[in-house]
Structures are given as structure tokens and as C-alpha cells.
RODOPA-196872 format. One record per atom (N, C-alpha, C): atom name; y, z negated, x negated; residue number from 1. Coordinates in Angstrom, 1 decimal, always signed. Layout:
N
  mardo   north      up    east  lovo
     CA       Y       Z       X   NUM
...
This chain:
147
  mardo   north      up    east  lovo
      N  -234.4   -65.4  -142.5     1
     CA  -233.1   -66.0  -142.6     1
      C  -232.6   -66.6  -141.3     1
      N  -232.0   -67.8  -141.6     2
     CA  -231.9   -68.4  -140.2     2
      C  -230.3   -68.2  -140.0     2
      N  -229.5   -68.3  -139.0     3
     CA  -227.6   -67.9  -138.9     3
      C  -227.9   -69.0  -137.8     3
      N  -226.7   -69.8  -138.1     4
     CA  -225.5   -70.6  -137.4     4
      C  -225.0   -69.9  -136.3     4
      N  -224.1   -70.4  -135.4     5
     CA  -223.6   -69.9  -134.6     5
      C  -222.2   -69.4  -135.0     5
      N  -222.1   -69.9  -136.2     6
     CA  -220.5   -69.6  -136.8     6
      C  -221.0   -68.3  -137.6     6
      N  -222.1   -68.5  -137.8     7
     CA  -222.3   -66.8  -139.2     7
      C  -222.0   -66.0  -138.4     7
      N  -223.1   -65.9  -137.4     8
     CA  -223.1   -64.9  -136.1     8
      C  -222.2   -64.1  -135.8     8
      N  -220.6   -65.3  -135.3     9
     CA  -219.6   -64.8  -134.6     9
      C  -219.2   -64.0  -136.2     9
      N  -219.3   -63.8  -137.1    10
     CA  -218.7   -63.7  -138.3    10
      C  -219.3   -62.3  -139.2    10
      N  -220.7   -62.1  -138.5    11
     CA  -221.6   -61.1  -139.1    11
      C  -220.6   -59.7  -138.2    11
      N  -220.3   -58.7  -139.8    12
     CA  -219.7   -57.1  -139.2    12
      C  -220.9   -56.2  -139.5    12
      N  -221.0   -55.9  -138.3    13
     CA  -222.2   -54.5  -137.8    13
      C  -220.9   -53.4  -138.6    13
      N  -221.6   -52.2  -138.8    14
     CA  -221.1   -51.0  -139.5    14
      C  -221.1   -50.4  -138.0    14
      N  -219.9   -49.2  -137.8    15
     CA  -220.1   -48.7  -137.0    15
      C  -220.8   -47.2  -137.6    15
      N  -221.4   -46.2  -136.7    16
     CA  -221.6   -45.5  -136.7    16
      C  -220.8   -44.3  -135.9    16
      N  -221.5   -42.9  -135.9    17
     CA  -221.2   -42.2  -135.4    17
      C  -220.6   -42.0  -133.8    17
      N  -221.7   -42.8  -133.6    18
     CA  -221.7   -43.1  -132.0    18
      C  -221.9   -44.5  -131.2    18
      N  -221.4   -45.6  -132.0    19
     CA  -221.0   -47.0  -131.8    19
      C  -221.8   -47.3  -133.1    19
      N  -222.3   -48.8  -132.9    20
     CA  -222.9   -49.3  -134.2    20
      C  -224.2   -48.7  -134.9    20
      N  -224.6   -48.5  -136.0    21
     CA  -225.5   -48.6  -136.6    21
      C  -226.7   -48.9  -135.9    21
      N  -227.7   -48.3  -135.5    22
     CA  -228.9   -49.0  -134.6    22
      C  -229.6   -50.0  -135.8    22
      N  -230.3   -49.3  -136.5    23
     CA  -230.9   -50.2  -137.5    23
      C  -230.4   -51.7  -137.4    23
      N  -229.2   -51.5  -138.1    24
     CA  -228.1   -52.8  -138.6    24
      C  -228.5   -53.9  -137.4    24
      N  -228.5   -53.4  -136.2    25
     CA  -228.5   -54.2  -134.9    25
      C  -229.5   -54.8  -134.7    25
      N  -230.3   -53.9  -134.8    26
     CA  -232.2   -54.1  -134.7    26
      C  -232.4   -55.3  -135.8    26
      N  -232.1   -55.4  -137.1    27
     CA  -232.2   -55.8  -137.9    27
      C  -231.6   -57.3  -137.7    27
      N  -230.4   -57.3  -137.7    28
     CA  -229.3   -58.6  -136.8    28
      C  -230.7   -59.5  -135.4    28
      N  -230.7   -58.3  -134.9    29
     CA  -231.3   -59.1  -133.5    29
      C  -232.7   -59.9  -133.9    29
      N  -232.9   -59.0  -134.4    30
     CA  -234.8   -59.5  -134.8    30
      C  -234.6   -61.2  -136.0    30
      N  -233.6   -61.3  -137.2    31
     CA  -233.2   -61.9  -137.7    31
      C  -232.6   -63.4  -136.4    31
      N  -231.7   -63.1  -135.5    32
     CA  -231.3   -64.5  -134.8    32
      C  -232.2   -64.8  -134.0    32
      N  -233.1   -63.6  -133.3    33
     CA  -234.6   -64.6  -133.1    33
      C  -235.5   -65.0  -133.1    33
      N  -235.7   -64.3  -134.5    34
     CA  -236.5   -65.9  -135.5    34
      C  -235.5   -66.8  -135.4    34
      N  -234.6   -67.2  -135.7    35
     CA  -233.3   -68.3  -136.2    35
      C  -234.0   -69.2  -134.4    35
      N  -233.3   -68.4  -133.8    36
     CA  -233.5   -68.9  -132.3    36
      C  -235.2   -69.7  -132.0    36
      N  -235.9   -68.4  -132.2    37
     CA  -237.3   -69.3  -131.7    37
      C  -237.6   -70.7  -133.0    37
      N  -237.4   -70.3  -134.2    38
     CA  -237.2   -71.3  -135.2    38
      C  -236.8   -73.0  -134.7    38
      N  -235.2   -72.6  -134.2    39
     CA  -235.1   -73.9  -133.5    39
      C  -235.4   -74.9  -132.3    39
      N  -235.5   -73.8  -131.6    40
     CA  -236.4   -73.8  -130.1    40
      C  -237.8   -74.6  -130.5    40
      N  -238.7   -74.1  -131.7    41
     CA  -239.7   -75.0  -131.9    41
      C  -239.5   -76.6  -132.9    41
      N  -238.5   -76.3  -133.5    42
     CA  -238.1   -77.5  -134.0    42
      C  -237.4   -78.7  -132.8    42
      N  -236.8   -78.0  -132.1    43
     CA  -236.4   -78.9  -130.5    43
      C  -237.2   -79.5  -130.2    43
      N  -238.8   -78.2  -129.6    44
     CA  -239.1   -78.3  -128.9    44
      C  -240.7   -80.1  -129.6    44
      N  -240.7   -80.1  -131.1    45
     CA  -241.0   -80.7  -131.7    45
      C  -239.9   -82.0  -132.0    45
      N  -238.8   -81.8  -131.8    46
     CA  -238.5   -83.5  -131.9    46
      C  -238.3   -84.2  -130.4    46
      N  -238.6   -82.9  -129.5    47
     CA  -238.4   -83.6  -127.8    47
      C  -240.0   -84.5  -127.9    47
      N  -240.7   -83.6  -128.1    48
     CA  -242.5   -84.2  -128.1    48
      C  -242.2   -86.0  -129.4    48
      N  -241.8   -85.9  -130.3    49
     CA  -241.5   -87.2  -131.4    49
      C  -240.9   -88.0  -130.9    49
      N  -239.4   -88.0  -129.7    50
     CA  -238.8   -88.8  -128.8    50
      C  -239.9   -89.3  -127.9    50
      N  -240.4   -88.5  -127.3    51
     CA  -241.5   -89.1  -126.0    51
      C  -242.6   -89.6  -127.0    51
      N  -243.2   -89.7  -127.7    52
     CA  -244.2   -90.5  -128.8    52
      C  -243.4   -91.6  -129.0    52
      N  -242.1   -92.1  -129.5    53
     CA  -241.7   -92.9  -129.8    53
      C  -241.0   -93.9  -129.1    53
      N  -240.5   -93.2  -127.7    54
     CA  -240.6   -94.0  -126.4    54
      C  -241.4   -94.7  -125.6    54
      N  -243.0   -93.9  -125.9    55
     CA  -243.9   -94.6  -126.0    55
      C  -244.1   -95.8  -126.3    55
      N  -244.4   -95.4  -128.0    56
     CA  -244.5   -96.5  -129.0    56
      C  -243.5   -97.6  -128.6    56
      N  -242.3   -97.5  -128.3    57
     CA  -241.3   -98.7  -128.1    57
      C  -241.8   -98.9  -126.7    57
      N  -241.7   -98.8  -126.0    58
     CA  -242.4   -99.7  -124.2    58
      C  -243.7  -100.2  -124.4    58
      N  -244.4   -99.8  -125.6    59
     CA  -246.0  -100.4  -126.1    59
      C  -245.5  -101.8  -126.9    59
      N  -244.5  -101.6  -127.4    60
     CA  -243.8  -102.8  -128.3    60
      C  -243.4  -104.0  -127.8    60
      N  -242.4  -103.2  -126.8    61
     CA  -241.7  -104.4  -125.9    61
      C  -242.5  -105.5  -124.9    61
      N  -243.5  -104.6  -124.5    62
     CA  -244.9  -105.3  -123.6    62
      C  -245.4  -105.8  -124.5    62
      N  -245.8  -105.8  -125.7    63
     CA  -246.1  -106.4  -126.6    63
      C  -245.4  -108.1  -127.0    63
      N  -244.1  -107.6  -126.6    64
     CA  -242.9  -108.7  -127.5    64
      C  -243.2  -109.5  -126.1    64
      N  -243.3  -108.9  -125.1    65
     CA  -242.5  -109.8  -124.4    65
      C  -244.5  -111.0  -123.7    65
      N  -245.5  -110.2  -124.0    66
     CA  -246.5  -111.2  -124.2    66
      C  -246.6  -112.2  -125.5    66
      N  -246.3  -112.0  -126.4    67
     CA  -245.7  -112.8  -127.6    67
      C  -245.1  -113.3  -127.3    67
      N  -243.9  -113.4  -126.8    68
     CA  -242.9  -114.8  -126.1    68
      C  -243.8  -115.2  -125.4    68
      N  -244.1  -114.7  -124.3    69
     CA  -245.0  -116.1  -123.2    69
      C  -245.9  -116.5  -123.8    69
      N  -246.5  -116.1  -124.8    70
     CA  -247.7  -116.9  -125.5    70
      C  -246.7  -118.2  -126.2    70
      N  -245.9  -117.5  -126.8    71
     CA  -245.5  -118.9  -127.7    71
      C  -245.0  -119.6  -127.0    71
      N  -244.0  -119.4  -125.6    72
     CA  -243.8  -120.4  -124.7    72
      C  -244.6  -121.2  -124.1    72
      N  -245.8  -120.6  -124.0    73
     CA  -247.2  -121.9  -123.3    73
      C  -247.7  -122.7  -125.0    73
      N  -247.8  -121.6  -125.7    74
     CA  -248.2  -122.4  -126.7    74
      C  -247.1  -124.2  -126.9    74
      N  -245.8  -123.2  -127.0    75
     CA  -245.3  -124.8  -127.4    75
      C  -244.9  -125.9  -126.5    75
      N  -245.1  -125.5  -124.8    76
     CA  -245.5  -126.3  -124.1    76
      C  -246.8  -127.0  -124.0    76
      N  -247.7  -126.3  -124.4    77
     CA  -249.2  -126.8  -124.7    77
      C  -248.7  -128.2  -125.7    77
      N  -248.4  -127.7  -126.8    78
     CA  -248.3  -128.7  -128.0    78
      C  -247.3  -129.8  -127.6    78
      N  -246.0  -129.8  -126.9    79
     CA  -245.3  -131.0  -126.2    79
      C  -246.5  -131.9  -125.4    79
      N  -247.3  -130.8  -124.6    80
     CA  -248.1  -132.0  -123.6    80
      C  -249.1  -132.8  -124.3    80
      N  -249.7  -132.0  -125.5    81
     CA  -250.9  -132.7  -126.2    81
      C  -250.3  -133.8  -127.4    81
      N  -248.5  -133.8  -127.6    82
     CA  -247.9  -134.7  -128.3    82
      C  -248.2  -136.1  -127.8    82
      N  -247.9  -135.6  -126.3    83
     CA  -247.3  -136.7  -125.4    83
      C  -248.4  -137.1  -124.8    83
      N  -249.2  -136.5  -124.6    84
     CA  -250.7  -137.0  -124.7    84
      C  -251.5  -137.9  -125.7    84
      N  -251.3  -137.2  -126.6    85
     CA  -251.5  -138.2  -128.2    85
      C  -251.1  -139.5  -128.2    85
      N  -249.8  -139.7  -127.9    86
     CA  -248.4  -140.7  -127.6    86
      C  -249.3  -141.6  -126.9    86
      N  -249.9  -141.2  -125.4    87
     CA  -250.2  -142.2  -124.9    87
      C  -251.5  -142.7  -124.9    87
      N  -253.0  -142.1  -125.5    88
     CA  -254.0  -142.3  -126.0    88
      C  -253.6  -143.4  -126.9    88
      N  -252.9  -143.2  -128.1    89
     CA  -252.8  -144.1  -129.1    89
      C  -252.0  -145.2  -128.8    89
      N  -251.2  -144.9  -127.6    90
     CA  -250.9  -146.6  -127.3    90
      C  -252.0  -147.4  -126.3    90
      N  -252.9  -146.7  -126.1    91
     CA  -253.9  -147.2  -125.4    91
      C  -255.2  -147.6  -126.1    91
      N  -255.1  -146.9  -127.4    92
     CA  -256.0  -147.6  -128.0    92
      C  -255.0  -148.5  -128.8    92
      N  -254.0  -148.5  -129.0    93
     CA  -253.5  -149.6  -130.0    93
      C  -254.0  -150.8  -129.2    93
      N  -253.4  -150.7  -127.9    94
     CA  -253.6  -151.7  -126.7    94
      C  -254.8  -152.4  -126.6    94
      N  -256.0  -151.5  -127.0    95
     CA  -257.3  -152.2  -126.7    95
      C  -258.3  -152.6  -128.2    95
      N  -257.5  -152.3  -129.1    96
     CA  -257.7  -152.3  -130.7    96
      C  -256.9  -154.8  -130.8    96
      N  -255.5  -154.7  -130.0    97
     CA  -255.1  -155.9  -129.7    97
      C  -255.8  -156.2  -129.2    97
      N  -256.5  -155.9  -128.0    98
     CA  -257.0  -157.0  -127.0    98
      C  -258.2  -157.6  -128.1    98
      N  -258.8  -156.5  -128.7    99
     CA  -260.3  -157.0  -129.2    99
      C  -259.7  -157.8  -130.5    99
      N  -258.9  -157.5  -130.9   100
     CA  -258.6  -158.9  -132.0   100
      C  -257.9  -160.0  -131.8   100
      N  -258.0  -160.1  -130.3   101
     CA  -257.1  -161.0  -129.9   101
      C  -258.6  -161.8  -129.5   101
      N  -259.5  -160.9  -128.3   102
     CA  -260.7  -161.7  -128.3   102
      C  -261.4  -162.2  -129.6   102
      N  -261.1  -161.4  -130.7   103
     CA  -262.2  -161.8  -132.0   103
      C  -261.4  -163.0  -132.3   103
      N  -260.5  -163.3  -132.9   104
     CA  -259.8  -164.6  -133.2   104
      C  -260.2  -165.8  -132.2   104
      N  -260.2  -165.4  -131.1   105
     CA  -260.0  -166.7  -130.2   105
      C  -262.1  -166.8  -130.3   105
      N  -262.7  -166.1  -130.0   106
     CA  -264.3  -166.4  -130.2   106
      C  -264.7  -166.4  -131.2   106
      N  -264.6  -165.4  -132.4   107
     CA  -264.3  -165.9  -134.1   107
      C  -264.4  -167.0  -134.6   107
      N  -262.7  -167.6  -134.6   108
     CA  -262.8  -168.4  -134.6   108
      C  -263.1  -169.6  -134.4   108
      N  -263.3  -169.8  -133.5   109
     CA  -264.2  -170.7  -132.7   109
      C  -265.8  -171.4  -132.9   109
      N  -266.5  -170.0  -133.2   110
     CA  -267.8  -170.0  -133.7   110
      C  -267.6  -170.5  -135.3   110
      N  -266.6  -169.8  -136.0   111
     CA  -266.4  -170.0  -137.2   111
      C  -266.2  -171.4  -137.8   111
      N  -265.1  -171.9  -136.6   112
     CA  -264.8  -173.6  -137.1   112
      C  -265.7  -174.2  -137.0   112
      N  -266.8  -174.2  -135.9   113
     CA  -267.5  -174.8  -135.3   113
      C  -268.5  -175.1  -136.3   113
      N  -268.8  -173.7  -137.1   114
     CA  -270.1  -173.6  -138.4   114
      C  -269.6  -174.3  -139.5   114
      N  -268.0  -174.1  -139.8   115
     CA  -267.7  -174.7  -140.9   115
      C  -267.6  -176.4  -140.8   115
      N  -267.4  -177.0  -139.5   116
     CA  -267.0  -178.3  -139.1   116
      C  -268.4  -178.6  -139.3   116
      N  -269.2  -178.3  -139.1   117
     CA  -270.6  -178.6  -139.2   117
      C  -271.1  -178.5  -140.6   117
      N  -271.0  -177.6  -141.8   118
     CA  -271.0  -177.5  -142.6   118
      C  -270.3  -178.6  -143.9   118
      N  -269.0  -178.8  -142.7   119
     CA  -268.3  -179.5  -144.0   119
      C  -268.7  -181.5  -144.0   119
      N  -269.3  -181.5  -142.7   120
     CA  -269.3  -182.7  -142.2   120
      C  -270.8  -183.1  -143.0   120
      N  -271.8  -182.4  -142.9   121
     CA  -273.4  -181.9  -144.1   121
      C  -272.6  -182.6  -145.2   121
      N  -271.8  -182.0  -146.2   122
     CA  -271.5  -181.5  -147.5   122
      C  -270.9  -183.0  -147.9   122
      N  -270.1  -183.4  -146.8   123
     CA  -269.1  -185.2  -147.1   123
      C  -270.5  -186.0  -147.3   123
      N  -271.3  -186.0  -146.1   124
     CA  -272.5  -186.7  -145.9   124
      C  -273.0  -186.9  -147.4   124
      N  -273.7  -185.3  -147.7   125
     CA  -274.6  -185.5  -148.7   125
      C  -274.0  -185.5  -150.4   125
      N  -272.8  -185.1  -150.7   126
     CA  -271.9  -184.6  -151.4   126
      C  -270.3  -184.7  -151.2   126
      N  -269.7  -186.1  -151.3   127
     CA  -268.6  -185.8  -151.0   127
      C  -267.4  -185.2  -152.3   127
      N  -268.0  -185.3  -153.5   128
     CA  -266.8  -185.1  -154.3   128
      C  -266.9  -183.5  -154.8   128
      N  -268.3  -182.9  -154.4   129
     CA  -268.2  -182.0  -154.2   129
      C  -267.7  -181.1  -153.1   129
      N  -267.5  -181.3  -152.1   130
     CA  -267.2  -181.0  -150.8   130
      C  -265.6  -181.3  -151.5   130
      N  -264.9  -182.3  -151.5   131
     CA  -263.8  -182.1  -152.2   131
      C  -263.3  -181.0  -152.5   131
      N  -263.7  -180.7  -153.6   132
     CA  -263.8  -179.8  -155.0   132
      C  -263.1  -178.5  -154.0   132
      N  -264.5  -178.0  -153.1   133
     CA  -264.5  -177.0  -152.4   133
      C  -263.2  -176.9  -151.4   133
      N  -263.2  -177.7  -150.6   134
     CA  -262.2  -177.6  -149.9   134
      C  -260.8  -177.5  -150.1   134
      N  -260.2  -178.4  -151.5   135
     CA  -259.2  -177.9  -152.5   135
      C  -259.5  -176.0  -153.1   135
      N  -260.8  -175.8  -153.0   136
     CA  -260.2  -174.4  -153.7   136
      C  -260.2  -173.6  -152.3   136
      N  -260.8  -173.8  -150.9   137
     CA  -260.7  -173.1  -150.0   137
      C  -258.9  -173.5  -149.4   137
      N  -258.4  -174.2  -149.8   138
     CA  -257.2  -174.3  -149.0   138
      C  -256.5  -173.1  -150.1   138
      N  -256.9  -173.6  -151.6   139
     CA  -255.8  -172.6  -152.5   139
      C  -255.8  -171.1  -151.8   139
      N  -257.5  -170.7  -151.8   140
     CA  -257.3  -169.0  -151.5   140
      C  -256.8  -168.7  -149.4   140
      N  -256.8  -170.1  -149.1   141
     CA  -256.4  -169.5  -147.4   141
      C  -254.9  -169.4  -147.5   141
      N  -254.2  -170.2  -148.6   142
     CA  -252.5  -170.4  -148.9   142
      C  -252.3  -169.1  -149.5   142
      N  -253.1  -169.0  -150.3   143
     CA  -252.7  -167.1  -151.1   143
      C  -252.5  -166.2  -150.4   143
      N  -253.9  -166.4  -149.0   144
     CA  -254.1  -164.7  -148.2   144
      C  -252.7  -165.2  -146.6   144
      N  -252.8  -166.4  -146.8   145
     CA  -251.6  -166.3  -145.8   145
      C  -250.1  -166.2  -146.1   145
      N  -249.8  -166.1  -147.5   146
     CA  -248.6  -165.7  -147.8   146
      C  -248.4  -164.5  -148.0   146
      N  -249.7  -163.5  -148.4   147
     CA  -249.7  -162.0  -148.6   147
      C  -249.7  -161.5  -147.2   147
């Protein structure tokens, strides 16, 4: 049986002949310390659960606080490689222009050159067919240049 500190002050020993009851006493004493060592190991078991747990929390926080600097490099990582991206892609846009700028100007060029030669063939040996053609090549160059 375990007693409080309020039963305690509250528990009446019997007197005897010659002060209290020995027994009664004996009995009393042996009874508060069990109660006593009782909570002594219950203490002495949630002092040991506090220090595990204090542990556990300074394992956490070292934990938290490498989790933050990871995500803080990480999303500085990801700003640099944005802005990195950013500027790759205007450098290839840049050089994606230059080469269709070169292909039109030598493209076309070569192109006219084969067709001028081609079309000049076609008048020679065929002019009303060369006609024909040239009306339907202007219709589909008016289509794709209005699209």
C-alpha cells in the first residue's frame, strides 16, 4: 500500500502501555518505505526518460537545423540553375536567329538561283505550262504567307 503525505500526517498509531504499539509502528514504517522507495524508483525512472528525451530533442534540432541549410542551398541551387537556364536559352535563341538568318540569306539565294534557272528552262521549252505552274506556285506562297 502506498500513503501520501496527507494519509501519513493523518494515520493514528494505538497507544500502548508504554507509548505506541511497536507492531502498529513496525508495520506503518515498513508500509511508507515501500511507498517511499516505490517513488524514489518511479523518479528515479522518469529522471532517466527526461535525459532520453533531451537527447532525442538536441538529435532533432541538429537534425532541423541541417534540413534548413539543405533546403536553403537547395533553393539557392535552383535560383542559380533558373537563371542559368535564362541565359543558355537566350543564347541559343540567339544562335538558333543567327542560323536562320544565315539560312534565308544563302537559302535563298541558292534557291532563287535554281528556280530562276528552272523557270527560264520551262518558258523556253513550255511556256503555257510554266504559266499554269507559276499561277499555282504564287496561289500556295499567298496561302503560307498569310498563315
Amino acid at each position: 500500500m502506498s500513503y501520501t503525505p496527507v494519509e501519513i500526517r493523518h494515520v493514528k498509531l494505538r497507544r500502548g502501555l508504554f507509548g505506541y504499539r511497536r507492531h502498529s509502528v513496525d508495520t506503518l514504517l515498513d508500509e511508507i518505505t515501500q511507498s517511499f522507495e516505490t517513488v524514489w524508483r518511479e523518479r528515479a525512472d522518469q529522471s532517466d526518460r527526461v535525459e532520453l528525451l533531451e537527447g532525442e530533442l538536441k538529435r532533432y534540432r541538429e537534425l532541423e537545423a541541417l534540413l534548413r541549410t539543405t533546403l536553403v542551398s537547395a533553393e539557392r541551387a535552383a535560383h542559380e540553375l533558373k537563371d542559368q537556364a535564362k541565359k543558355v536559352a537566350g543564347q541559343v535563341e540567339g544562335y538558333a536567329s543567327e542560323a536562320m538568318d544565315k539560312l534565308r540569306e544563302t537559302g535563298a539565294g541558292e534557291v532563287a538561283g535554281n528556280i530562276k534557272g528552272a523557270v527560264d528552262k520551262s518558258v523556253k521549252d513550255q511556256p503555257m505550262a510554266t504559266l499554269a505552274l507559276a499561277a499555282v506556285v504564287g496561289f500556295v506562297l499567298g496561302a503560307i504567307w498569310k498563315a
